[in-house]
Every structure is written in structure tokens, then in C-alpha cells.
Gaussian input, Z-matrix of N, CA and C with variables (Angstrom, degrees):
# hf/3-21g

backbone

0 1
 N
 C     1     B1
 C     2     B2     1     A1
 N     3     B3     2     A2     1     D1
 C     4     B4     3     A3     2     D2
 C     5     B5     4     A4     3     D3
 N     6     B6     5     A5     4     D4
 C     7     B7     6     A6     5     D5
 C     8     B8     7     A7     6     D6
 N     9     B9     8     A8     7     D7
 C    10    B10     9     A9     8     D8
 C    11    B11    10    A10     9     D9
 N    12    B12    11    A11    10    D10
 C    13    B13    12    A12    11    D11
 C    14    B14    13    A13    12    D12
 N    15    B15    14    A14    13    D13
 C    16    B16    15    A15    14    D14
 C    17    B17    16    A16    15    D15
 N    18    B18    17    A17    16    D16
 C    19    B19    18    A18    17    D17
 C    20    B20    19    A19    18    D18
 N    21    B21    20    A20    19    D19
 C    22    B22    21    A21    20    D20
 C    23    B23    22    A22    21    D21
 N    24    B24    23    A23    22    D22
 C    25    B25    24    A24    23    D23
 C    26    B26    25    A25    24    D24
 N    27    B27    26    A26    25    D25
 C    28    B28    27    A27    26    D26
 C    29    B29    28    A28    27    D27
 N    30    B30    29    A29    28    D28
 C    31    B31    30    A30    29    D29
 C    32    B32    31    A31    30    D30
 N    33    B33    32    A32    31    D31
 C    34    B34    33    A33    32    D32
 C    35    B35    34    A34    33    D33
 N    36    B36    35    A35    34    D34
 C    37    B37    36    A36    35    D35
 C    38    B38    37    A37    36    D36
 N    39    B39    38    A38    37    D37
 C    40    B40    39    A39    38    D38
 C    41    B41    40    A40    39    D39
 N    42    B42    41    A41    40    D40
 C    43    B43    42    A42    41    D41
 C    44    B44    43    A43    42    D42
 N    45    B45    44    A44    43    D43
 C    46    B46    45    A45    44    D44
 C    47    B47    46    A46    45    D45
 N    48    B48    47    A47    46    D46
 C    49    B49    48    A48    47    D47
 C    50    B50    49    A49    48    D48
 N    51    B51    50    A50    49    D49
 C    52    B52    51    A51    50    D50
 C    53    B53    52    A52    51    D51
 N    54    B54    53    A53    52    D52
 C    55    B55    54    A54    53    D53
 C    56    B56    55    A55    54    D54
 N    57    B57    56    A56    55    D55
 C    58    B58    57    A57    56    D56
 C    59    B59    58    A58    57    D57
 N    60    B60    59    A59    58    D58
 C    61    B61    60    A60    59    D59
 C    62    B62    61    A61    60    D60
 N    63    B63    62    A62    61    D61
 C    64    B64    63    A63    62    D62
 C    65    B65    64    A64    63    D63
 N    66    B66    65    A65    64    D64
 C    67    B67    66    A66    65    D65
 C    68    B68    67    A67    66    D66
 N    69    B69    68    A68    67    D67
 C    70    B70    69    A69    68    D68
 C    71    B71    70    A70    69    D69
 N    72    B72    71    A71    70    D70
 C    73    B73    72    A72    71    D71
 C    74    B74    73    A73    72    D72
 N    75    B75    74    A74    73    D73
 C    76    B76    75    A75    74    D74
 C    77    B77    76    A76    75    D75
 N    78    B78    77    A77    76    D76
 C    79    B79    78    A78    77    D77
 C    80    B80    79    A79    78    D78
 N    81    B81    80    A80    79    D79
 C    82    B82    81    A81    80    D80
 C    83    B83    82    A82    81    D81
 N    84    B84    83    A83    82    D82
 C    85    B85    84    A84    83    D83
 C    86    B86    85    A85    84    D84
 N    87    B87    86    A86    85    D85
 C    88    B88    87    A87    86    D86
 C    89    B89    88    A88    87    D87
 N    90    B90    89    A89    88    D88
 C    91    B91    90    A90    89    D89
 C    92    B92    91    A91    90    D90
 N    93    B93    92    A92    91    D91
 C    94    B94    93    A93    92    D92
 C    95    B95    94    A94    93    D93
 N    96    B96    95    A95    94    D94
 C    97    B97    96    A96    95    D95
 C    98    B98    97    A97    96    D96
 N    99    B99    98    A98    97    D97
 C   100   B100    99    A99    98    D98
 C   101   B101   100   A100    99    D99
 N   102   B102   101   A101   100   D100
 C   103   B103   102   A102   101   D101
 C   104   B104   103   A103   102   D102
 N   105   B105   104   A104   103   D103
 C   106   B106   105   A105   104   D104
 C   107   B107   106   A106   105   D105
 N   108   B108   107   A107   106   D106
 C   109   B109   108   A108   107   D107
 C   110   B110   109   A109   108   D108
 N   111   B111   110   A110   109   D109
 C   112   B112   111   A111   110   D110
 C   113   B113   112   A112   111   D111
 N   114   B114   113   A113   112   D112
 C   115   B115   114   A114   113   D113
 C   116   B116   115   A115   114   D114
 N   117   B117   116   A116   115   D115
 C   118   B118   117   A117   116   D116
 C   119   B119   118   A118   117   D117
 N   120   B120   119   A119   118   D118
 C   121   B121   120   A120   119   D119
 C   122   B122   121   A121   120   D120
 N   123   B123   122   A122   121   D121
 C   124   B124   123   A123   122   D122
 C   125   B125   124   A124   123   D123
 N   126   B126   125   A125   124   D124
 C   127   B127   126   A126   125   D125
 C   128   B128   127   A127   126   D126
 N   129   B129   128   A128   127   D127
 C   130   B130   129   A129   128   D128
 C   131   B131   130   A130   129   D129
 N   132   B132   131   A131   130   D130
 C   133   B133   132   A132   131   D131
 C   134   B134   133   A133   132   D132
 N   135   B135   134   A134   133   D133
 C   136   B136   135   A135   134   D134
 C   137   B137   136   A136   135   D135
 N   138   B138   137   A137   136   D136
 C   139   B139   138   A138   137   D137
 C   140   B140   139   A139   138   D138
 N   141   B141   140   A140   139   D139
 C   142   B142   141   A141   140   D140
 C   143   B143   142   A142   141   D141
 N   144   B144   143   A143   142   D142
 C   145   B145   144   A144   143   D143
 C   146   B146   145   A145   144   D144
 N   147   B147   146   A146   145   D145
 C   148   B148   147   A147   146   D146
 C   149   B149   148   A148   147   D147
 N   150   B150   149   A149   148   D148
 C   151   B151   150   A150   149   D149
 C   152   B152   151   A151   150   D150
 N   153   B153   152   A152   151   D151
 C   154   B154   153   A153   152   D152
 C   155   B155   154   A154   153   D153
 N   156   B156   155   A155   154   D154
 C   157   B157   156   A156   155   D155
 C   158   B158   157   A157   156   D156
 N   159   B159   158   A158   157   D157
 C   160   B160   159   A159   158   D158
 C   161   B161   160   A160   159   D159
 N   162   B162   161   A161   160   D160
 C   163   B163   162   A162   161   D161
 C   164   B164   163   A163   162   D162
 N   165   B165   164   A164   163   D163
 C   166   B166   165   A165   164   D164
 C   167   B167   166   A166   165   D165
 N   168   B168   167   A167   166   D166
 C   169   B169   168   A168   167   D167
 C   170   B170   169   A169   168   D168
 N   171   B171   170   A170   169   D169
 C   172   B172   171   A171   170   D170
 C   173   B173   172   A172   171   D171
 N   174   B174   173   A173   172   D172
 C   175   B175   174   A174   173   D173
 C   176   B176   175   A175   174   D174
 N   177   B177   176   A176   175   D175
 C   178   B178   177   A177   176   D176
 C   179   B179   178   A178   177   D177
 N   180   B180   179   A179   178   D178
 C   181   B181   180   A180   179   D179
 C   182   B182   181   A181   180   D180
 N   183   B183   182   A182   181   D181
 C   184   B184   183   A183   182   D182
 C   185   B185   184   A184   183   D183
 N   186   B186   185   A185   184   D184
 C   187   B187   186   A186   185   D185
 C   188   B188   187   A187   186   D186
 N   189   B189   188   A188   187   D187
 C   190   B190   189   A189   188   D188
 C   191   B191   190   A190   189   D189
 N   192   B192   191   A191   190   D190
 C   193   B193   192   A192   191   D191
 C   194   B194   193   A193   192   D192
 N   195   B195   194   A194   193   D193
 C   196   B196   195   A195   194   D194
 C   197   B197   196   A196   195   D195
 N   198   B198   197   A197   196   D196
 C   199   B199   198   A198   197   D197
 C   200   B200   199   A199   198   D198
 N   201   B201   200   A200   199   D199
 C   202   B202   201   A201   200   D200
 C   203   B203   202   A202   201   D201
 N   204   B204   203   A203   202   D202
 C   205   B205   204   A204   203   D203
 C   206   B206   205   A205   204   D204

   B1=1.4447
   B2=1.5264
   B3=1.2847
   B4=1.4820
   B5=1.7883
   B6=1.4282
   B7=1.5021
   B8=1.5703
   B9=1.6189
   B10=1.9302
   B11=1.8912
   B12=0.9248
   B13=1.5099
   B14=0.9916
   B15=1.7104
   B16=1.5152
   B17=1.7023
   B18=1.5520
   B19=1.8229
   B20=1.8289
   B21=0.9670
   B22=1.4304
   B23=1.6854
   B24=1.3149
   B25=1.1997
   B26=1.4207
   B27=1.2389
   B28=1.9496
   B29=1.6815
   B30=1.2548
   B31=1.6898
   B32=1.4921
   B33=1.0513
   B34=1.6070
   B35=1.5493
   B36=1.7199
   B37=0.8690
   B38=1.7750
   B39=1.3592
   B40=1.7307
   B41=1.5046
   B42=1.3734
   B43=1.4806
   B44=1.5507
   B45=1.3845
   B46=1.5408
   B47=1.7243
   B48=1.2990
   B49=1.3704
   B50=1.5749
   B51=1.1972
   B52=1.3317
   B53=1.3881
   B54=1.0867
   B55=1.3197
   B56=1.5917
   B57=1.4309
   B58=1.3276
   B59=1.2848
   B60=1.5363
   B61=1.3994
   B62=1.2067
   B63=1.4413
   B64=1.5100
   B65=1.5121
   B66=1.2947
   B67=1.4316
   B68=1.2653
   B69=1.8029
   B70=1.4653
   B71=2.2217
   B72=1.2605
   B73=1.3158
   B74=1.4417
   B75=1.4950
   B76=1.5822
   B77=1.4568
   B78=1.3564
   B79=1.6481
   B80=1.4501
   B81=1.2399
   B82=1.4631
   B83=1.8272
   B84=1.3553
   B85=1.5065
   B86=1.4268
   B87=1.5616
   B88=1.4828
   B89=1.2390
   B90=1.7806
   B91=1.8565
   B92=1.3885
   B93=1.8182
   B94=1.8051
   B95=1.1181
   B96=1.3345
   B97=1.5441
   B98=1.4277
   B99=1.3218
   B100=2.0674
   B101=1.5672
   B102=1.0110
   B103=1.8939
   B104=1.3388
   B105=1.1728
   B106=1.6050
   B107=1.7331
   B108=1.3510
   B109=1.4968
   B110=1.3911
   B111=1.3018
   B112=1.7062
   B113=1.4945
   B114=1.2746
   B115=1.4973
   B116=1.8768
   B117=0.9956
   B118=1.4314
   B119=1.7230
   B120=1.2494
   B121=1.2544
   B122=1.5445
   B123=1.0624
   B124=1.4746
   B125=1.6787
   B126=1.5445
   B127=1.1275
   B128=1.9163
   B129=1.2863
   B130=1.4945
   B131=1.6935
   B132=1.5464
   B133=1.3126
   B134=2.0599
   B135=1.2045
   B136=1.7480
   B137=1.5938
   B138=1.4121
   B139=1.5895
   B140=1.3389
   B141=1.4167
   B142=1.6212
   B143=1.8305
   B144=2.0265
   B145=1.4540
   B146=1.2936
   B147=1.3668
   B148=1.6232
   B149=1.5817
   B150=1.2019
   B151=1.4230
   B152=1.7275
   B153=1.4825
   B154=1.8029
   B155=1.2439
   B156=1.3067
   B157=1.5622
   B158=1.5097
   B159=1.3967
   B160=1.0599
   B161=1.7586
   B162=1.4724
   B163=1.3855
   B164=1.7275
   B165=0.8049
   B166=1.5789
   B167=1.6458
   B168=1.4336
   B169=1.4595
   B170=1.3282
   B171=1.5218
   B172=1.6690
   B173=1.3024
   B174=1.9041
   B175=1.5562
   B176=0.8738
   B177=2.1614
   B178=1.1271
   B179=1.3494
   B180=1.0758
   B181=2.0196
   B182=1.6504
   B183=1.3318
   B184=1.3914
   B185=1.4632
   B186=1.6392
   B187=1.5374
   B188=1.6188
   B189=1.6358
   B190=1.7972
   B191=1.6032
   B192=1.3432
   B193=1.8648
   B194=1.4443
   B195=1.4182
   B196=1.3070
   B197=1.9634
   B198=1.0222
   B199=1.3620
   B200=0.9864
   B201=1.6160
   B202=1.4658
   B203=1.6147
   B204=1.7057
   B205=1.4493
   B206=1.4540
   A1=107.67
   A2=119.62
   A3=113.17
   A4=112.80
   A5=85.98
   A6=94.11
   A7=124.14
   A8=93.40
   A9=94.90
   A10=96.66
   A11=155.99
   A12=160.03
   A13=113.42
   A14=118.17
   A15=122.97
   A16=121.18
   A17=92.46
   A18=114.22
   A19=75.97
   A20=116.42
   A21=121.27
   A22=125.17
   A23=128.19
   A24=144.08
   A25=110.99
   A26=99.71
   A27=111.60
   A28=83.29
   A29=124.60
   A30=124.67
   A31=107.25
   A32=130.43
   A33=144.28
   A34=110.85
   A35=120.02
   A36=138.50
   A37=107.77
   A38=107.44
   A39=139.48
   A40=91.18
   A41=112.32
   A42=110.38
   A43=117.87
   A44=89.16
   A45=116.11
   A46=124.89
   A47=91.54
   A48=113.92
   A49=103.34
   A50=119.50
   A51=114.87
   A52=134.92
   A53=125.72
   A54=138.13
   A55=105.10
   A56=119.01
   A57=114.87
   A58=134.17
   A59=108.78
   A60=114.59
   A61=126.39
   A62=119.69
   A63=115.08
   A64=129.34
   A65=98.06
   A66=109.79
   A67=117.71
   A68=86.70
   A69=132.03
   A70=84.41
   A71=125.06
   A72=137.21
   A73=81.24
   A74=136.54
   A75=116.38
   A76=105.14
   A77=132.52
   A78=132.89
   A79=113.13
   A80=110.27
   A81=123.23
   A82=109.77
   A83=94.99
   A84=104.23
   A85=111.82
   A86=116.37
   A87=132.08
   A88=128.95
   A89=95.70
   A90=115.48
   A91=87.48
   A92=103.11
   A93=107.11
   A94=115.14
   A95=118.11
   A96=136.45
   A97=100.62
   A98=97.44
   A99=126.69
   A100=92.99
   A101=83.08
   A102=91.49
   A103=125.21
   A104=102.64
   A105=130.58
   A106=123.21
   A107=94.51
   A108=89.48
   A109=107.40
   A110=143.11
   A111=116.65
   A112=120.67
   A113=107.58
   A114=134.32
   A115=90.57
   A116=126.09
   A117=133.65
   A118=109.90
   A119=116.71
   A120=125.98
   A121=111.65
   A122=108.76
   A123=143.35
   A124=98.16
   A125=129.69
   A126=143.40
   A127=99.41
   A128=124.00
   A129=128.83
   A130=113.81
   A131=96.91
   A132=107.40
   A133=122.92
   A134=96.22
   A135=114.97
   A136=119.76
   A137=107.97
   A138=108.86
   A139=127.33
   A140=103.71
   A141=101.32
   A142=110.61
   A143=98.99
   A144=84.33
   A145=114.42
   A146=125.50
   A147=112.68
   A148=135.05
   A149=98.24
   A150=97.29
   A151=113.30
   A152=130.33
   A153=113.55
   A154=107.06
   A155=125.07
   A156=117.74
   A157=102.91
   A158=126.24
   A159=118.26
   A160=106.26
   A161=107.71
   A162=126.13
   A163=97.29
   A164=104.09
   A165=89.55
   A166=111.02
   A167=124.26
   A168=133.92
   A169=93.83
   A170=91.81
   A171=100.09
   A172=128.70
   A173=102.68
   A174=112.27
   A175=119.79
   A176=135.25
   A177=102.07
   A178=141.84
   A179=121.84
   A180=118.78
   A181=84.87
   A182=137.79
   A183=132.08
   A184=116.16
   A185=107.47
   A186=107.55
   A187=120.51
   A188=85.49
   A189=86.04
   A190=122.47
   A191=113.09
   A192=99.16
   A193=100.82
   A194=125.07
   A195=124.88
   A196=77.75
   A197=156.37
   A198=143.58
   A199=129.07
   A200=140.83
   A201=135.62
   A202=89.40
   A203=91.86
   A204=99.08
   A205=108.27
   D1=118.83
   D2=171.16
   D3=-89.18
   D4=-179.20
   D5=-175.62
   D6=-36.03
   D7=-58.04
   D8=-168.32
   D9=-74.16
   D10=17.12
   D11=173.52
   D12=-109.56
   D13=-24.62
   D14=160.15
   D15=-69.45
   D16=-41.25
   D17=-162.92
   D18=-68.00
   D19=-81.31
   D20=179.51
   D21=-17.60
   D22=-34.83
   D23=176.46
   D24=-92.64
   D25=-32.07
   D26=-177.86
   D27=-72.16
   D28=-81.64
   D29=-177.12
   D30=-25.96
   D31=-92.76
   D32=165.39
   D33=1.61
   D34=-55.79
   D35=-155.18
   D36=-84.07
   D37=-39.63
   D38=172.12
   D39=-60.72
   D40=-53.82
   D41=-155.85
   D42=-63.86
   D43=-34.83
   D44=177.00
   D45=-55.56
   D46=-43.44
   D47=-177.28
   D48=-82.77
   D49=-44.23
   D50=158.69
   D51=-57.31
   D52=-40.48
   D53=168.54
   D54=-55.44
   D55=-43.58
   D56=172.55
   D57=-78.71
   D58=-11.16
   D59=155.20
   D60=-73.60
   D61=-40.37
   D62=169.87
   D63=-77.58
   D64=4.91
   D65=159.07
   D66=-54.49
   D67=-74.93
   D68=-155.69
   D69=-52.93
   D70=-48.28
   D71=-153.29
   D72=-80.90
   D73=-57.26
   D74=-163.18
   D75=-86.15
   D76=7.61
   D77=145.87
   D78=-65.48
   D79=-47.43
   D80=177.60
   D81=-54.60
   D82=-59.10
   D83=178.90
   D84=-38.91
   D85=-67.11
   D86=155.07
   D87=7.00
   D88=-54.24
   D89=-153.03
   D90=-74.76
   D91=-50.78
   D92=-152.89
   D93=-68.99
   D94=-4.26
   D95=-156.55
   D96=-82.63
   D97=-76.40
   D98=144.72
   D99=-3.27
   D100=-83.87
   D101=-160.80
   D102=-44.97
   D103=-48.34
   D104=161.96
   D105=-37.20
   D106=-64.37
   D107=161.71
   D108=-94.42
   D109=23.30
   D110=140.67
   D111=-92.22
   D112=-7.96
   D113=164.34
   D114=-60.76
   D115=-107.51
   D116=-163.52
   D117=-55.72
   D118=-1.21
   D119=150.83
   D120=-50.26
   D121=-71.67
   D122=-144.54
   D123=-88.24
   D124=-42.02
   D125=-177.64
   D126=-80.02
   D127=-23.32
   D128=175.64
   D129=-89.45
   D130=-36.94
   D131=170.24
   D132=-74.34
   D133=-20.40
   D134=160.53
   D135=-82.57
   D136=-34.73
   D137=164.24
   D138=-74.00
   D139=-17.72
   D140=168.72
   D141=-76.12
   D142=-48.59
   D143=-170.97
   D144=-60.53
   D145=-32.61
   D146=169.34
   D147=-60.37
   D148=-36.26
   D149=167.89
   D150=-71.13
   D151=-48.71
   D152=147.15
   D153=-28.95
   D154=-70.93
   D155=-141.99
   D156=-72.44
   D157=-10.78
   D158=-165.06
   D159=-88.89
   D160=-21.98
   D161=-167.26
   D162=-97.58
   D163=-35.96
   D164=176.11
   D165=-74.71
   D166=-24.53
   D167=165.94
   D168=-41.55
   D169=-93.57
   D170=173.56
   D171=14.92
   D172=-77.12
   D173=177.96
   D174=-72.49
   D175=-45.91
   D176=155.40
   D177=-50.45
   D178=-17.04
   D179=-175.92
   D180=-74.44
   D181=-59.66
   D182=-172.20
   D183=-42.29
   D184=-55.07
   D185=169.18
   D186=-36.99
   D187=-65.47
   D188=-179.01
   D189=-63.36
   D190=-12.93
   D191=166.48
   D192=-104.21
   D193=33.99
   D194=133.02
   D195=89.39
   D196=33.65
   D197=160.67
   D198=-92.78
   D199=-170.08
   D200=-170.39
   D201=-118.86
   D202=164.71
   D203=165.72
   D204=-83.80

């Protein structure tokens, strides 16, 4: 094998390894993505129960000083 068939295999070989990192990185990307919106899933799905829970407080404290809705 001479030089330029080496340089050539050395490239190829880089390329390879590269190509499998940006895989490996846009699988990754994928996951956090995933996560991300089950994150703000879950953080939208907590803003509702608080905003209920906060309104049903509400009415009970109203009940008990005897008021209307």
C-alpha cells in the first residue's frame, strides 16, 4: 500500500467513525427531545391539577364562611 492508499484509508476510516458519532448524537438528540416533551407533558398536566385544586380550595373556604359561588 503506498502513501496516497494509506491517506485514503486513514480518511475513510475517520469518516467512518464520524458518521457513527453523528448518528449515535442524532439518537441522542431523539431521546432528549422524548423527554422534553414528557417533561412539559407532565409539568401542563400539574398546572391543570393546581389550577382545579386551587379552585376547589377556593369554594371550600367560601362554603365555610357560609358564601355563594
Amino acid at each position: 500500500m503506498d502513501e496516497r492508499e494509506a491517506a485514503n484509508r486513514s480518511a475513510a476510516e475517520y469518516l467512518a467513525r464520524l458518521r457513527q458519532r453523528i448518528a449515535e448524537g442524532k439518537s441522542e438528540i431523539q431521546r432528549l427531545r422524548e423527554s422534553i416533551d414528557a417533561t412539559h407533558e407532565h409539568l401542563a398536566g400539574m398546572s391543570r391539577w393546581i389550577e382545579q385544586t386551587d379552585l376547589e380550595l377556593g369554594r371550600t373556604r367560601r362554603e365555610r364562611r357560609g358564601e355563594d359561588d
